[in-house]
C-alpha positions as protocol buffer text, in pm:
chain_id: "A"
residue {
  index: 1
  type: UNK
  ca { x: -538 y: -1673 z: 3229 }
}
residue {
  index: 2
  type: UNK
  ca { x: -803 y: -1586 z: 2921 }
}
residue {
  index: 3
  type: UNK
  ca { x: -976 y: -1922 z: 2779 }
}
residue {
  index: 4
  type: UNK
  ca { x: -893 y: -1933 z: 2398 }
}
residue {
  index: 5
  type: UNK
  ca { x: -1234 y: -2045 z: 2221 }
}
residue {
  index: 6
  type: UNK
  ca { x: -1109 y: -2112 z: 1845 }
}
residue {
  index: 7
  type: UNK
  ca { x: -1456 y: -2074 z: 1609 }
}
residue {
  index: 8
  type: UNK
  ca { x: -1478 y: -2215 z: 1223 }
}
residue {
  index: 9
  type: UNK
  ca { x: -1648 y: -1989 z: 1025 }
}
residue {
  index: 10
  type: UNK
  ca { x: -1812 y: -2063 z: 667 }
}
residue {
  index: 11
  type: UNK
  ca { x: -1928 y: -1820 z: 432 }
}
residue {
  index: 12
  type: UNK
  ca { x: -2037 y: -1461 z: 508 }
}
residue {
  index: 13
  type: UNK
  ca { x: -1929 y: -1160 z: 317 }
}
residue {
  index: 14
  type: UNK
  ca { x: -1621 y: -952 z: 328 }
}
residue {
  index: 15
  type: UNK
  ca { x: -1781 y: -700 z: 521 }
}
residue {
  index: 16
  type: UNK
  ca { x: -1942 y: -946 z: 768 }
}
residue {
  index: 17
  type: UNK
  ca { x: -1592 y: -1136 z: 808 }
}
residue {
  index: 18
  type: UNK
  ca { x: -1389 y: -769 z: 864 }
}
residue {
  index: 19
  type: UNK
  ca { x: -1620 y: -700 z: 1127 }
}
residue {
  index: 20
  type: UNK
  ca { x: -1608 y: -1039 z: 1287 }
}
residue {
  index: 21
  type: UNK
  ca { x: -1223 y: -1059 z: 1284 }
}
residue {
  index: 22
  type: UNK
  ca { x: -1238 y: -692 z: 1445 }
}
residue {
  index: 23
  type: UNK
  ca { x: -1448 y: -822 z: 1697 }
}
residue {
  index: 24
  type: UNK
  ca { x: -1232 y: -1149 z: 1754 }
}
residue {
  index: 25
  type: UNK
  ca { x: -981 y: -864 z: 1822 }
}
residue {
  index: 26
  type: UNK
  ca { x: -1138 y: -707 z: 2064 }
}
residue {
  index: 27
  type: UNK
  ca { x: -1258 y: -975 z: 2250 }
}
residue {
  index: 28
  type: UNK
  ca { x: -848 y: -1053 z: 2349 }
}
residue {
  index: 29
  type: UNK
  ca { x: -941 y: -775 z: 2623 }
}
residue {
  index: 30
  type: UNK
  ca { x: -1188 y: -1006 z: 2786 }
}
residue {
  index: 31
  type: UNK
  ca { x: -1136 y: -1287 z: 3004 }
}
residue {
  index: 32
  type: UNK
  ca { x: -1246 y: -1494 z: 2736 }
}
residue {
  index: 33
  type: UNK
  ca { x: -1130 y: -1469 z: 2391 }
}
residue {
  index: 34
  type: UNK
  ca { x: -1241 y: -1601 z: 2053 }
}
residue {
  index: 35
  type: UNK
  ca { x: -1034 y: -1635 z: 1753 }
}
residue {
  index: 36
  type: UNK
  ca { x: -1115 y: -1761 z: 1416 }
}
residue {
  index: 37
  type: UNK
  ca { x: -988 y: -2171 z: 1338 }
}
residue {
  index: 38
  type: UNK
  ca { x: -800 y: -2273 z: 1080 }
}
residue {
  index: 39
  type: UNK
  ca { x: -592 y: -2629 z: 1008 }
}
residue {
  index: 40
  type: UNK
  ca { x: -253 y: -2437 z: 1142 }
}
residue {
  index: 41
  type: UNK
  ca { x: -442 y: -2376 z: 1505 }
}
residue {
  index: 42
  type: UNK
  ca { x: -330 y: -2531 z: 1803 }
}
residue {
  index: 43
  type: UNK
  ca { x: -651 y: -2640 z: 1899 }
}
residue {
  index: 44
  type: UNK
  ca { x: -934 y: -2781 z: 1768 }
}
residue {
  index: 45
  type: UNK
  ca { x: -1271 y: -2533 z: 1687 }
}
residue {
  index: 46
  type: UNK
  ca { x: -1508 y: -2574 z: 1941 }
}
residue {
  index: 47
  type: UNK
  ca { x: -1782 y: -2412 z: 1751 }
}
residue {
  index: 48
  type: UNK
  ca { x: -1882 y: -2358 z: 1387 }
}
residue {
  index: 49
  type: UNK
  ca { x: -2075 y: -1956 z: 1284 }
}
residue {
  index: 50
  type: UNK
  ca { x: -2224 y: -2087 z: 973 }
}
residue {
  index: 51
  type: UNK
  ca { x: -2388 y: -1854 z: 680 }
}
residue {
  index: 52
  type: UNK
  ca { x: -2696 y: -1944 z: 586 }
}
residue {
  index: 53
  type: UNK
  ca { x: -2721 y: -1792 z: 247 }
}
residue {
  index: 54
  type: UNK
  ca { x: -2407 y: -2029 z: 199 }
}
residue {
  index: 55
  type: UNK
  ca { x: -2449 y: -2362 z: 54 }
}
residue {
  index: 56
  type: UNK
  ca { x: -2117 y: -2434 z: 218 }
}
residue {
  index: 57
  type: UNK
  ca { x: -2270 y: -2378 z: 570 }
}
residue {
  index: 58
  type: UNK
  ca { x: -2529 y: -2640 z: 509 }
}
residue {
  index: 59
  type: UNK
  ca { x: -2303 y: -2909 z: 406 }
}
residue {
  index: 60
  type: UNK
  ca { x: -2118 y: -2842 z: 744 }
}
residue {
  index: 61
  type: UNK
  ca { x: -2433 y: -2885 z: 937 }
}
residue {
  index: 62
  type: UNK
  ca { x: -2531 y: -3177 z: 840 }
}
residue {
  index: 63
  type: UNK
  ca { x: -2135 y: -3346 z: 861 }
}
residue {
  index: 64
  type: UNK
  ca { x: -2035 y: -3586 z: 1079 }
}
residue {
  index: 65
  type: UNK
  ca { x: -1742 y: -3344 z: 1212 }
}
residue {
  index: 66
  type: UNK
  ca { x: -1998 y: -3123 z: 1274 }
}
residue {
  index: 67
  type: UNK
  ca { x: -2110 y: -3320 z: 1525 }
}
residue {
  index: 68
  type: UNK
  ca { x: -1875 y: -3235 z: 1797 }
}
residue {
  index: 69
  type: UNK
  ca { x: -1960 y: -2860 z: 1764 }
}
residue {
  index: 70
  type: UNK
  ca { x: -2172 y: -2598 z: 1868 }
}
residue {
  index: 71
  type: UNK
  ca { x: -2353 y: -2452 z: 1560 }
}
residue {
  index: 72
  type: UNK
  ca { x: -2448 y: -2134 z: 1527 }
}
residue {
  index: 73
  type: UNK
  ca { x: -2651 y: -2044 z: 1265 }
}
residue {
  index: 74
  type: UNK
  ca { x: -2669 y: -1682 z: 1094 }
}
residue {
  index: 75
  type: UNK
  ca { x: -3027 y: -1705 z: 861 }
}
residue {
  index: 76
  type: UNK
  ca { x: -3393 y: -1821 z: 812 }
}
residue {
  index: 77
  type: UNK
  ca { x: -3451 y: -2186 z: 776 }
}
residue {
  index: 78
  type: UNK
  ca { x: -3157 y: -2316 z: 1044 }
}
residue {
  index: 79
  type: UNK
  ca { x: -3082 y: -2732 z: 940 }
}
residue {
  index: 80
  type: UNK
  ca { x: -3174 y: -2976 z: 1295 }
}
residue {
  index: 81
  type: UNK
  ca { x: -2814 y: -2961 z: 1410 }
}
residue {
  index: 82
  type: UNK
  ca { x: -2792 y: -2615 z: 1497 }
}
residue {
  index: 83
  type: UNK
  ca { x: -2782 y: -2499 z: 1862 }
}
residue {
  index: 84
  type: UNK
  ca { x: -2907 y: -2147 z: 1817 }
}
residue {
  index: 85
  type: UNK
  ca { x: -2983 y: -1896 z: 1527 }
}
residue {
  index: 86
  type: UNK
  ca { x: -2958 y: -1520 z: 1448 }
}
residue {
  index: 87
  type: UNK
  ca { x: -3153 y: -1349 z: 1170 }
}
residue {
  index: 88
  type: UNK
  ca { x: -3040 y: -1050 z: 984 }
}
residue {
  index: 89
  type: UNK
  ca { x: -2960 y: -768 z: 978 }
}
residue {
  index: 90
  type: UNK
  ca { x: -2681 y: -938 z: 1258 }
}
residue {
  index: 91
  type: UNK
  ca { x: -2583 y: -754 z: 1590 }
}
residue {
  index: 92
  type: UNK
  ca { x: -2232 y: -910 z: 1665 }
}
residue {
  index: 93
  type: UNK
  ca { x: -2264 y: -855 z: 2030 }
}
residue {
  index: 94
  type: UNK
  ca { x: -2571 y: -1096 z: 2026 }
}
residue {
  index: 95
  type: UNK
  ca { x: -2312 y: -1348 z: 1880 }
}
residue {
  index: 96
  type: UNK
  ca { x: -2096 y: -1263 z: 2171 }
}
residue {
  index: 97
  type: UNK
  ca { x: -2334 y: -1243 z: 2389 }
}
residue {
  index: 98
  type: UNK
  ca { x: -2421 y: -1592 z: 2332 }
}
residue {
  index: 99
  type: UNK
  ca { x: -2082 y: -1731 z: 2348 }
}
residue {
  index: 100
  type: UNK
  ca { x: -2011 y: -1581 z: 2649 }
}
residue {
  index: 101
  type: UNK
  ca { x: -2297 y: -1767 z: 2789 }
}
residue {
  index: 102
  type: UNK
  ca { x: -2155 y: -2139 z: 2654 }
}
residue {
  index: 103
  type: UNK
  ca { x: -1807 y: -2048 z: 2783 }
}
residue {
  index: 104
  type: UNK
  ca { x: -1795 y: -1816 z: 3099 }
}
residue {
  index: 105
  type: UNK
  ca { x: -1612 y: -1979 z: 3386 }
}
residue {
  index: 106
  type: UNK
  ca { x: -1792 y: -2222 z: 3632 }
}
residue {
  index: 107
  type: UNK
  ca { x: -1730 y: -1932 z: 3892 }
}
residue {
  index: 108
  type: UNK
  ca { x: -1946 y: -1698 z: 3694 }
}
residue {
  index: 109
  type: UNK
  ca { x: -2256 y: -1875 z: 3609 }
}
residue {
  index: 110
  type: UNK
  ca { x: -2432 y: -1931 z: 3932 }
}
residue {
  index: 111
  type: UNK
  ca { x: -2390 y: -1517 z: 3971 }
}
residue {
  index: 112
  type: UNK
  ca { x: -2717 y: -1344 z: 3862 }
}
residue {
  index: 113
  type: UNK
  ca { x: -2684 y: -1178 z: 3530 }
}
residue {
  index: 114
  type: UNK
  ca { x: -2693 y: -804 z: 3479 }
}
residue {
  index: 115
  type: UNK
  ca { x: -2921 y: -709 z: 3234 }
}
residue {
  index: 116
  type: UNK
  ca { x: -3013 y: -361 z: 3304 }
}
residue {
  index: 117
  type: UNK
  ca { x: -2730 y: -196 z: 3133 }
}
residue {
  index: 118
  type: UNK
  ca { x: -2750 y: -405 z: 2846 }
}
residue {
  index: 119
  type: UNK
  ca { x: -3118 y: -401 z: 2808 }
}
residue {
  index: 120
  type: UNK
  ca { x: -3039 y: -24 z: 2814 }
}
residue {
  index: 121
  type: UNK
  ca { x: -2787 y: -24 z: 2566 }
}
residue {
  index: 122
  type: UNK
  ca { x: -2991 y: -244 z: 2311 }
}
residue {
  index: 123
  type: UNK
  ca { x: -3260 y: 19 z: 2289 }
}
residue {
  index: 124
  type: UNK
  ca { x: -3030 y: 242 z: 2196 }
}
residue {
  index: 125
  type: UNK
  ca { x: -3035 y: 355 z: 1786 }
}
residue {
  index: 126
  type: UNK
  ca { x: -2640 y: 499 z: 1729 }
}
residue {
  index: 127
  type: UNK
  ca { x: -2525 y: 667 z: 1398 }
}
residue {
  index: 128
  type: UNK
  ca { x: -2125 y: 618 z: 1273 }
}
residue {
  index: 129
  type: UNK
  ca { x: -2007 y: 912 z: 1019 }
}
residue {
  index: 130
  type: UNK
  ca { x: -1679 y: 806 z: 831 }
}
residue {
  index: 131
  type: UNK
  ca { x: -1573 y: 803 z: 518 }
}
residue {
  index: 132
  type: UNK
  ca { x: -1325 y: 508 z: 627 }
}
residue {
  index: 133
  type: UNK
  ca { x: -1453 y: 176 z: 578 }
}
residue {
  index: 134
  type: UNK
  ca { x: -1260 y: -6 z: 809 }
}
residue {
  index: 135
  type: UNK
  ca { x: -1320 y: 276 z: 1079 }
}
residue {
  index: 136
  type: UNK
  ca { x: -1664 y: 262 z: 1050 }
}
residue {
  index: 137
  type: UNK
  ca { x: -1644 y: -118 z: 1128 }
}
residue {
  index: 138
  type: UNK
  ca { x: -1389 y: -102 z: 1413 }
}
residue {
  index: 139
  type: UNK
  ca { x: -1681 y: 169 z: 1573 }
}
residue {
  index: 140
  type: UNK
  ca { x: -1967 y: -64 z: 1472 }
}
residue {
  index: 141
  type: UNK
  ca { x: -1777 y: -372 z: 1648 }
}
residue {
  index: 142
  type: UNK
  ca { x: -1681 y: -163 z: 1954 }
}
residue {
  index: 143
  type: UNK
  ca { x: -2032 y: -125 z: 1998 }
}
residue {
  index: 144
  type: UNK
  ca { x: -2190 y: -400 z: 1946 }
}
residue {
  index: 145
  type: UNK
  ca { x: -1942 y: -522 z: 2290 }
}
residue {
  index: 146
  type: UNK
  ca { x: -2119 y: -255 z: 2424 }
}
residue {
  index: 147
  type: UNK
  ca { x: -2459 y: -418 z: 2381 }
}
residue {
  index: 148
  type: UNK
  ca { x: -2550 y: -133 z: 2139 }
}
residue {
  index: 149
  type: UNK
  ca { x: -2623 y: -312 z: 1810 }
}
residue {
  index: 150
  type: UNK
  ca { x: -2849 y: -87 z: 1650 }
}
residue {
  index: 151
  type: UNK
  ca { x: -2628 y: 144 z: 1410 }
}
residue {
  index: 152
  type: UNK
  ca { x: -2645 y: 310 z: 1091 }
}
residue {
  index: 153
  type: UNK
  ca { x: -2329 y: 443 z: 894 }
}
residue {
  index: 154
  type: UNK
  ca { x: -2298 y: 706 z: 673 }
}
residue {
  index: 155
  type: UNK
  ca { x: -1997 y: 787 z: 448 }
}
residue {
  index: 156
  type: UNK
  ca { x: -2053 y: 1162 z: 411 }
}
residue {
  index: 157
  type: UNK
  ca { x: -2191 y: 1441 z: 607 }
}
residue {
  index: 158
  type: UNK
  ca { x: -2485 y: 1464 z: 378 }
}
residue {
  index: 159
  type: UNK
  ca { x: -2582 y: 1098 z: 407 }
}
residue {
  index: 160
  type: UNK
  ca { x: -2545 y: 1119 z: 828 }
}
residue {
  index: 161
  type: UNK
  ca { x: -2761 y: 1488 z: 810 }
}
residue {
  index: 162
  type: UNK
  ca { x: -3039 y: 1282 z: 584 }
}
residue {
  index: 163
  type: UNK
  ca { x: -3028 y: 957 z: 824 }
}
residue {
  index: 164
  type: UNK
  ca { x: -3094 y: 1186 z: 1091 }
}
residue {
  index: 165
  type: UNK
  ca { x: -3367 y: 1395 z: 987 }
}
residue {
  index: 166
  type: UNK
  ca { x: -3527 y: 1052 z: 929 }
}
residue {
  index: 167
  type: UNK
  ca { x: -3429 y: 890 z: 1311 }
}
residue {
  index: 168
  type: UNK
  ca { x: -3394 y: 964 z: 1617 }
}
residue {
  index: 169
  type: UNK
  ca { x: -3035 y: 832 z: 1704 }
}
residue {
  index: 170
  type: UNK
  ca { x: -2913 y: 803 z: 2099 }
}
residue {
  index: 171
  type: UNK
  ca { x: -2539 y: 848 z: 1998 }
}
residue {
  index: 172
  type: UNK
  ca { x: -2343 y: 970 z: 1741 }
}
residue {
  index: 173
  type: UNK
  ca { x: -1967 y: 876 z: 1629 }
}
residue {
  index: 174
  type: UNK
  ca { x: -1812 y: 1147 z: 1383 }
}
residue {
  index: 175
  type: UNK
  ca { x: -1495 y: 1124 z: 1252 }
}
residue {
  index: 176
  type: UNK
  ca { x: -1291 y: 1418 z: 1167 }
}
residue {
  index: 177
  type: UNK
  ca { x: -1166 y: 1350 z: 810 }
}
residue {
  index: 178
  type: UNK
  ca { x: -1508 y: 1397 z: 581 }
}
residue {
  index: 179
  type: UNK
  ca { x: -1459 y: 1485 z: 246 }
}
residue {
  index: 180
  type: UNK
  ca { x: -1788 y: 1745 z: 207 }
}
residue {
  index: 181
  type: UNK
  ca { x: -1808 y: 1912 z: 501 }
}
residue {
  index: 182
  type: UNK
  ca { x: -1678 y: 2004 z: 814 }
}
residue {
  index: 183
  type: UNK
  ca { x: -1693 y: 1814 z: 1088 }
}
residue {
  index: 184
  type: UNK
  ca { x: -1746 y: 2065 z: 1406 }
}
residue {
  index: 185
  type: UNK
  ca { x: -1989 y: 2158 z: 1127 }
}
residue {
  index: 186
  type: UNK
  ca { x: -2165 y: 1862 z: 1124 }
}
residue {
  index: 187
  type: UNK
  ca { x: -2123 y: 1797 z: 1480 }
}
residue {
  index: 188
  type: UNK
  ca { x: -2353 y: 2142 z: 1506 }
}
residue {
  index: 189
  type: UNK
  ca { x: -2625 y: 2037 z: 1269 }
}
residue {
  index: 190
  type: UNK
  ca { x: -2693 y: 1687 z: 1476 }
}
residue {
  index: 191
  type: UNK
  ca { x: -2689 y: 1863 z: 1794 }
}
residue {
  index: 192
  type: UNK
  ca { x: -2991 y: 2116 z: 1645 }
}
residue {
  index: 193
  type: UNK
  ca { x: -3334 y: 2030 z: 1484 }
}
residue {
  index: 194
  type: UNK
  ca { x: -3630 y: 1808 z: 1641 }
}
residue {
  index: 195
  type: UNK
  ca { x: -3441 y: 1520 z: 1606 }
}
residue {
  index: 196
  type: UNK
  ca { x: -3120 y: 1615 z: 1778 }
}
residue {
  index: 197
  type: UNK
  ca { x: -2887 y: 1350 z: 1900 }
}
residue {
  index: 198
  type: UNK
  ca { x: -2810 y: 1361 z: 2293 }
}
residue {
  index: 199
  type: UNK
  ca { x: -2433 y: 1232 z: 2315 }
}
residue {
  index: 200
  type: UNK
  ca { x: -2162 y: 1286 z: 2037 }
}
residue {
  index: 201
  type: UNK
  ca { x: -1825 y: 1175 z: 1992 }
}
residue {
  index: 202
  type: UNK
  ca { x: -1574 y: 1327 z: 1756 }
}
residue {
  index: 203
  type: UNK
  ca { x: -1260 y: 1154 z: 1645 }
}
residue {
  index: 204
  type: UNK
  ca { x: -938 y: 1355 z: 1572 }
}
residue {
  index: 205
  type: UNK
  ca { x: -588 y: 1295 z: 1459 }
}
residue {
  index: 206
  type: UNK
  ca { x: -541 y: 1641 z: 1679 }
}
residue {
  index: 207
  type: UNK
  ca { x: -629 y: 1703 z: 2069 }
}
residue {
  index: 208
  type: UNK
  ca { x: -456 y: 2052 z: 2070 }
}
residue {
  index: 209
  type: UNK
  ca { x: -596 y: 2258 z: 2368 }
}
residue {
  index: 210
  type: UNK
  ca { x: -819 y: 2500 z: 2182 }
}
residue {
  index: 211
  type: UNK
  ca { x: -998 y: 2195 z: 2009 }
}
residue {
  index: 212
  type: UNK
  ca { x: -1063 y: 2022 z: 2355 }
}
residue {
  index: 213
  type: UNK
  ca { x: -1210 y: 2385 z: 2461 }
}
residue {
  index: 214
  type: UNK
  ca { x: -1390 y: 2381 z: 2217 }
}
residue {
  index: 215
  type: UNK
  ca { x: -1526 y: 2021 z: 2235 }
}
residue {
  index: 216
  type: UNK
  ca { x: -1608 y: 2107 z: 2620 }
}
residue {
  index: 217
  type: UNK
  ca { x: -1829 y: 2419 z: 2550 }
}
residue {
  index: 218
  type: UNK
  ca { x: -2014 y: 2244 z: 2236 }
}
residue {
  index: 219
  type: UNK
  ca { x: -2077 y: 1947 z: 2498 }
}
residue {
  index: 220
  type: UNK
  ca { x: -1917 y: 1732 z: 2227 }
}
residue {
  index: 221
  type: UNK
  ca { x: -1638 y: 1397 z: 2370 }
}
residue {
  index: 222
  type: UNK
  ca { x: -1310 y: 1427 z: 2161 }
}
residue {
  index: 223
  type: UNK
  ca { x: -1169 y: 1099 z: 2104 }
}
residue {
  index: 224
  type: UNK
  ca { x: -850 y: 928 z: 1951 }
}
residue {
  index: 225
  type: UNK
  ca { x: -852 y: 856 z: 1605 }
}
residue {
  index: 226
  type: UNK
  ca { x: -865 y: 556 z: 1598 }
}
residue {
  index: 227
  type: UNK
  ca { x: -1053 y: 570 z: 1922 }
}
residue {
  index: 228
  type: UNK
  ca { x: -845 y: 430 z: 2224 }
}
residue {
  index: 229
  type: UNK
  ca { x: -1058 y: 149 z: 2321 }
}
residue {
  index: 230
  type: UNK
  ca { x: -1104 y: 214 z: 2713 }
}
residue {
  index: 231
  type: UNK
  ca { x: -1176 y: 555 z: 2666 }
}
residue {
  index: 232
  type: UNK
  ca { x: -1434 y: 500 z: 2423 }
}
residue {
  index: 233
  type: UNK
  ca { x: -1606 y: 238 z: 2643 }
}
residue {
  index: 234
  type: UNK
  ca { x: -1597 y: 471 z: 2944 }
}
residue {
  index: 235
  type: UNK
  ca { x: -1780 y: 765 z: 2739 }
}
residue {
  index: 236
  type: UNK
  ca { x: -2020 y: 474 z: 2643 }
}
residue {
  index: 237
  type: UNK
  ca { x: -2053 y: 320 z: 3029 }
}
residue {
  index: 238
  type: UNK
  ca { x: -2160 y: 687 z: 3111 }
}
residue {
  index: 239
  type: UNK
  ca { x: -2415 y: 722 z: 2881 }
}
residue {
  index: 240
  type: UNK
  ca { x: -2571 y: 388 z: 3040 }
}
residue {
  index: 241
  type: UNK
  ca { x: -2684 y: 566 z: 3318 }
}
residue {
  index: 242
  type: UNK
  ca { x: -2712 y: 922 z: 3273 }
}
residue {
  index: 243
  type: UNK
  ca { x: -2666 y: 1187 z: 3042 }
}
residue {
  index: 244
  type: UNK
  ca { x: -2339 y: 1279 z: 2944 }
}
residue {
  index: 245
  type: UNK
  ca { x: -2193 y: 1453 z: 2603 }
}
């Protein structure tokens, strides 16, 4: 049975808390699973993710109730209190990363931990094209559980084209629906050029045969949109330890 680890969180932005809550999602696939507090839970928190660019956040750290918590802290200048800080710009799988290693079962922690895929993965830079908001955070929080933290997003095909004639990216999520250009289009002008990107993913509504022929002789992975979950983190797994497209 998953452990249910209930976190407070105080402050943040929108953004930040859209892609925390998609990662609190996410996380219900693990054997441990975080979920954000609040007064109606049926369990205590049993750590506080503070904001520190929120005045709020410091009053918490330096409560009594805060006492009985794990702080993490998210921001220069972390108060006494606080267990262990992140700076920004914030890789959620760090975050994760560190929980896991407060909460994993007795069972697990005398095992040796496996770093080489994940140091791999952290190296990584990836680049999300969407015009969707929301999809561009589920991808960015899908990652991040993969260890790879390092993304860039573009809204356009003429924003993701300029980020990567500027970097070289490792991996490249595309989604199909672009409002100025094609996407097989775009797919074709990251795969060209001295700064070509190694493994690309294209998300479409429609897998019809012709498109997955297609897909297969441009070296390109087709994907749900949204992505299914597993088979996005078995195109990613690959790419851990050799090349793949």
């Amino acid at each position: 049975m998953a452990d249910r680890i209930y976190i407070k969180v105080v402050g943040f932005s929108e953004e930040e808390r859209h892609a925390l809550n998609t990662v609190f999602r996410l996380s219900e696939q693990c054997r441990t699973t975080y979920q954000l507090w609040t007064p109606a839970a049926a369990e205590p928190p049993r750590v506080a993710l503070l904001d520190g660019q929120s005045w709020e956040a410091r009053v918490e750290a330096e409560s009594r109730v805060a006492r009985d918590l794990r702080l993490l802290w998210v921001g220069s200048q972390p108060p006494p209190a606080v267990w262990q800080a992140f700076s920004r710009p914030l890789g959620w799988g760090r975050v994760i990363e560190t929980l896991d290693a407060m909460f994993a079962p007795e069972d697990d922690r005398d095992l040796e931990p496996d770093t080489g895929p994940d140091s791999v993965m952290s190296q990584k830079q990836a680049l999300i094209v969407s015009a969707d908001r929301d999809e561009r955070l589920y991808l960015r929080a899908r990652l991040a559980l993969a260890r790879l933290t390092l993304a860039d997003e573009a809204e356009t095909g003429a924003h993701a084209t300029q980020l990567a004639s500027e970097k070289q990216y490792d991996v490249a999520l595309v989604a199909s629906s672009l409002a100025d250009t094609d996407a097989w289009t775009l797919v074709r002008q990251l795969r060209s050029g001295p700064r070509a990107i190694r493994h690309l993913a294209l998300t479409r509504a429609s897998r019809s045969a012709p498109e997955r022929l297609r897909a297969w002789l441009g070296g390109t992975v087709l994907l749900e949109d949204p992505p299914h979950p597993e088979r996005l983190d078995a195109w990613l797994s690959r790419i851990e330890v050799g090349p793949v497209g």
